[in-house]
LUMROMAR-756712 format. One record per atom (N, C-alpha, C, CB): chain; residue in one letter; atom name; z, x, y. Coordinates in steps of 0.02 Angstrom, whole numbers, plus 32768, in hexadecimal, padded with zeros to 4 digits. Glycine has a CB too. Example, Ala and Ser with C-alpha at 12.3 -4.5 7.8 and 13.67 -1.06 7.14 Angstrom:
BEGIN
<pt unit="A" code="A" site="N" pz="8186" px="8294" py="7EE4"/>
<pt unit="A" code="A" site="CA" pz="8186" px="8267" py="7F1F"/>
<pt unit="A" code="A" site="C" pz="8186" px="8294" py="7F5B"/>
<pt unit="A" code="A" site="CB" pz="81C4" px="8235" py="7F20"/>
<pt unit="A" code="S" site="N" pz="8162" px="8282" py="7F90"/>
<pt unit="A" code="S" site="CA" pz="8165" px="82AC" py="7FCB"/>
<pt unit="A" code="S" site="C" pz="818A" px="8285" py="8002"/>
<pt unit="A" code="S" site="CB" pz="811E" px="82C0" py="7FE2"/>
//
This chain:
BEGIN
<pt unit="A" code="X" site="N" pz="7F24" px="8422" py="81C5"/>
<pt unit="A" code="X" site="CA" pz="7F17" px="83E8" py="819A"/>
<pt unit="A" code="X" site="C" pz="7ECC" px="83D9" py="819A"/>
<pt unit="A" code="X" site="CB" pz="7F3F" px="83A9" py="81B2"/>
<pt unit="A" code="X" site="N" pz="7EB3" px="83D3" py="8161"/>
<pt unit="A" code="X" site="CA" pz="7E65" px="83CE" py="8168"/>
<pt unit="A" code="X" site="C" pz="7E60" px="8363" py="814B"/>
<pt unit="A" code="X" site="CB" pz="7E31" px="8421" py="811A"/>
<pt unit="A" code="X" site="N" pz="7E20" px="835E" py="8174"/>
<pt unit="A" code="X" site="CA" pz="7E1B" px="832C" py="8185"/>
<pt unit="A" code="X" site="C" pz="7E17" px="8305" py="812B"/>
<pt unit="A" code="X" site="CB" pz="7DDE" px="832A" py="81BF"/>
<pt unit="A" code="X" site="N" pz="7E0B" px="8315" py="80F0"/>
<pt unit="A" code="X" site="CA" pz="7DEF" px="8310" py="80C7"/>
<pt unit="A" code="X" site="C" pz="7E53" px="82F7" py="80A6"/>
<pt unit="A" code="X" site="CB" pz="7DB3" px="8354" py="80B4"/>
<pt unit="A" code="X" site="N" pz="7E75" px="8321" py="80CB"/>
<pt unit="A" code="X" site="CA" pz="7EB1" px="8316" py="80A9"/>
<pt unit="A" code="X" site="C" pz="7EE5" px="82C7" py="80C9"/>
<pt unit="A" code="X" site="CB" pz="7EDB" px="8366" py="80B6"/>
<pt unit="A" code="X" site="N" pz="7EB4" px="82D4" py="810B"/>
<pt unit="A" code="X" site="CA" pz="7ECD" px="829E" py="813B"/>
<pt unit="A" code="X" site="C" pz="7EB7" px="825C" py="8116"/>
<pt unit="A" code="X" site="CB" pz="7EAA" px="82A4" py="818B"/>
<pt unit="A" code="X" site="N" pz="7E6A" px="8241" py="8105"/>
<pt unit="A" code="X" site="CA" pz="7E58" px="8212" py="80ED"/>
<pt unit="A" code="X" site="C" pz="7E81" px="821B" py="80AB"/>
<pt unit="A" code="X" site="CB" pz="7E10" px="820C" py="80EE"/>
<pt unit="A" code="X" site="N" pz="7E95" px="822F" py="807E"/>
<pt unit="A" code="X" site="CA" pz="7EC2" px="8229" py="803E"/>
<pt unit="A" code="X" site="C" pz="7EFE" px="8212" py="804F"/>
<pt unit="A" code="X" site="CB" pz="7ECD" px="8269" py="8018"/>
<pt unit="A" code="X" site="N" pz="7F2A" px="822B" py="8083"/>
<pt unit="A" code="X" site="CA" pz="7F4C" px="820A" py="8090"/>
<pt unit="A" code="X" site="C" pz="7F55" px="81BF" py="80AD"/>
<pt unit="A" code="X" site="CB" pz="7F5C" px="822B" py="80A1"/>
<pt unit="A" code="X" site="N" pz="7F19" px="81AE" py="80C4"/>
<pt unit="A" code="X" site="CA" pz="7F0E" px="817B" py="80EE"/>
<pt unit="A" code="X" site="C" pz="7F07" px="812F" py="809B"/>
<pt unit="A" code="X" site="CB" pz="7EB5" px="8195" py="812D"/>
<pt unit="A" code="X" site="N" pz="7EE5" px="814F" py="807A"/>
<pt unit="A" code="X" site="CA" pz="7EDF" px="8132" py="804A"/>
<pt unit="A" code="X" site="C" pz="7F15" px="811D" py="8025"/>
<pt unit="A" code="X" site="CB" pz="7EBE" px="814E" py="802F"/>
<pt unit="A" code="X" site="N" pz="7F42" px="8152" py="8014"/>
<pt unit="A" code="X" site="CA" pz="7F76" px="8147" py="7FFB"/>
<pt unit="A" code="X" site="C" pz="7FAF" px="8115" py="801A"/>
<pt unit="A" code="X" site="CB" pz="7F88" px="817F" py="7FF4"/>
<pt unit="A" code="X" site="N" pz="7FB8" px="8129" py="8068"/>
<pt unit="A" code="X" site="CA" pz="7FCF" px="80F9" py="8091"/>
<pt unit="A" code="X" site="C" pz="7FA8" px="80B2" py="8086"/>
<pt unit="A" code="X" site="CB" pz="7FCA" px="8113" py="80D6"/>
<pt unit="A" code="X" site="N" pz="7F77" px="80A3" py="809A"/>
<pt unit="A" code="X" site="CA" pz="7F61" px="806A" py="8079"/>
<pt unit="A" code="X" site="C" pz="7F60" px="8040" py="8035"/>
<pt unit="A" code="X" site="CB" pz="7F37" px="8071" py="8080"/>
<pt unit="A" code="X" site="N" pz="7F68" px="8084" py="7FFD"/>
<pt unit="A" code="X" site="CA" pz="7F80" px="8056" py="7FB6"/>
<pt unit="A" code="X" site="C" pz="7FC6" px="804B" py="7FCB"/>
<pt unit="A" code="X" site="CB" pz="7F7C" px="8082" py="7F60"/>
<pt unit="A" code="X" site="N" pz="7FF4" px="8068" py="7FE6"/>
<pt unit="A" code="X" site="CA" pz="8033" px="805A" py="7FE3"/>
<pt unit="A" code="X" site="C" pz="8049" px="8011" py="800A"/>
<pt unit="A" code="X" site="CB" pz="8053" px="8096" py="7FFF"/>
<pt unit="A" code="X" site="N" pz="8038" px="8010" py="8043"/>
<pt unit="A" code="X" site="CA" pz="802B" px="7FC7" py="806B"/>
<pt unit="A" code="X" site="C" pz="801A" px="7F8D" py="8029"/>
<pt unit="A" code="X" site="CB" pz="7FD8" px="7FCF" py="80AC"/>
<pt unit="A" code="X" site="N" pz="7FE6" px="7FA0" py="8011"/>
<pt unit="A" code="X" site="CA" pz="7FCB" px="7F6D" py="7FDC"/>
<pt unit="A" code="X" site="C" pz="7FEA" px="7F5D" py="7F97"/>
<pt unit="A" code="X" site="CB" pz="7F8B" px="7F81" py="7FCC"/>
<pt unit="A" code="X" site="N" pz="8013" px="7F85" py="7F85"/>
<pt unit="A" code="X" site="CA" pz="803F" px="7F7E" py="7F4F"/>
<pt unit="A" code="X" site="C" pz="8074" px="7F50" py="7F5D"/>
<pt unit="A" code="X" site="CB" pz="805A" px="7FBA" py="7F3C"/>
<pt unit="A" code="X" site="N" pz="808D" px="7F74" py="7FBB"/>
<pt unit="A" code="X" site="CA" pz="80C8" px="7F51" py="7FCF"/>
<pt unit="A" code="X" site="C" pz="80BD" px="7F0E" py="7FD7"/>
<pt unit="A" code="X" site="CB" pz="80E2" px="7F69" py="8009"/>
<pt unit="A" code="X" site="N" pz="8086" px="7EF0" py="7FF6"/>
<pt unit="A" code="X" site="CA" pz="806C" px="7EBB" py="8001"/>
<pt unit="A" code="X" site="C" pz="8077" px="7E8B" py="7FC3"/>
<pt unit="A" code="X" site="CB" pz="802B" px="7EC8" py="8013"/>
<pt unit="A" code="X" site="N" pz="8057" px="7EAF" py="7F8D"/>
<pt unit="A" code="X" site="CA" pz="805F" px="7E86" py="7F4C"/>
<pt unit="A" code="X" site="C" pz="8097" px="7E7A" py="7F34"/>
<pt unit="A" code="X" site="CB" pz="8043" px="7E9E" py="7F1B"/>
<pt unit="A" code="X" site="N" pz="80CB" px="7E9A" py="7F3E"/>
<pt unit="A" code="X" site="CA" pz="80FD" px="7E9C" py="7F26"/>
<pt unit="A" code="X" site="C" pz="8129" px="7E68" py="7F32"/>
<pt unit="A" code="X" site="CB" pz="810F" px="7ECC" py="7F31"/>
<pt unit="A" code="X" site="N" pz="810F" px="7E70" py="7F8A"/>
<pt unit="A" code="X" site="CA" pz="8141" px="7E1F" py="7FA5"/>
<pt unit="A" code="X" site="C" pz="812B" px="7DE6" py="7F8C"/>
<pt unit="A" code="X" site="CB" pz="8140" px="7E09" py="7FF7"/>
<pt unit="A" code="X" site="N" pz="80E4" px="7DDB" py="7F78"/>
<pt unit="A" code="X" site="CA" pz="80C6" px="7DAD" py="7F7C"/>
<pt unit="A" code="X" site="C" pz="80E8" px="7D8F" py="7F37"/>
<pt unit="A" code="X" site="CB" pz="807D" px="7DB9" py="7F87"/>
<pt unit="A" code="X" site="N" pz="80E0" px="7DC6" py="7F04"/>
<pt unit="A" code="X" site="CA" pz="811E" px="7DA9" py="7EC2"/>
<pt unit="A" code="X" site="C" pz="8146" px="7DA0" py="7EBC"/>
<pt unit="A" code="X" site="CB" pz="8131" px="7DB8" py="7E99"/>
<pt unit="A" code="X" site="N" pz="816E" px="7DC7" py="7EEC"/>
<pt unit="A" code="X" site="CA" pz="81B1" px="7D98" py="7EF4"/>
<pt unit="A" code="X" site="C" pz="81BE" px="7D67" py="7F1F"/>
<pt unit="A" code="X" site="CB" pz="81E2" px="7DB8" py="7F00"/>
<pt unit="A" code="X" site="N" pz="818A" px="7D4B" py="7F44"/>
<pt unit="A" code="X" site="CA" pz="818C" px="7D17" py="7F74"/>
<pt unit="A" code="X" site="C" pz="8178" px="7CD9" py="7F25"/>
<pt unit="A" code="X" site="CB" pz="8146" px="7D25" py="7FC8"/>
<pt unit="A" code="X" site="N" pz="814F" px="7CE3" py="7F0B"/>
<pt unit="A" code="X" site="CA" pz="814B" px="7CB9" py="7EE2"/>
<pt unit="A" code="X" site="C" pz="816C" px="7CB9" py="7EA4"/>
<pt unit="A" code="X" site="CB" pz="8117" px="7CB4" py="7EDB"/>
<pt unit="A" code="X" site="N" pz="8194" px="7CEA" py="7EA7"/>
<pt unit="A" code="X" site="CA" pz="81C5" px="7CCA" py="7E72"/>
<pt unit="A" code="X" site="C" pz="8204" px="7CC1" py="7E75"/>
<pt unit="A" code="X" site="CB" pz="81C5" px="7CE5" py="7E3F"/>
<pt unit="A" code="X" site="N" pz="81F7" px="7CB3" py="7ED0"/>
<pt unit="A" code="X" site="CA" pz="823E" px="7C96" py="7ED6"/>
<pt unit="A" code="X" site="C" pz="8242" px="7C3F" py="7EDE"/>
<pt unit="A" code="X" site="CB" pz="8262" px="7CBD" py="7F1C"/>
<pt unit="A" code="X" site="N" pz="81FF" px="7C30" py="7EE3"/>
<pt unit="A" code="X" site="CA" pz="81DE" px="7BF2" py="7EF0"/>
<pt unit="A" code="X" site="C" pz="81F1" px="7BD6" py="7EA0"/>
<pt unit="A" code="X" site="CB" pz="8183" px="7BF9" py="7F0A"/>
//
């Protein structure tokens, strides 16, 4: 695994966190 593939993934893991994040956050508020 070269390190170049590692940070892409790392990234991707991080958009994914951040989508998920958002996601609750809309449905936290539109359950309000």
């Amino acid at each position: 695994l070269k390190l170049n593939d590692l940070s892409r993934n790392h990234q991707k893991l991080n958009e994914f966190k951040r989508k998920q994040r958002e996601y609750i956050e809309l449905s936290r508020k539109r359950r309000n």
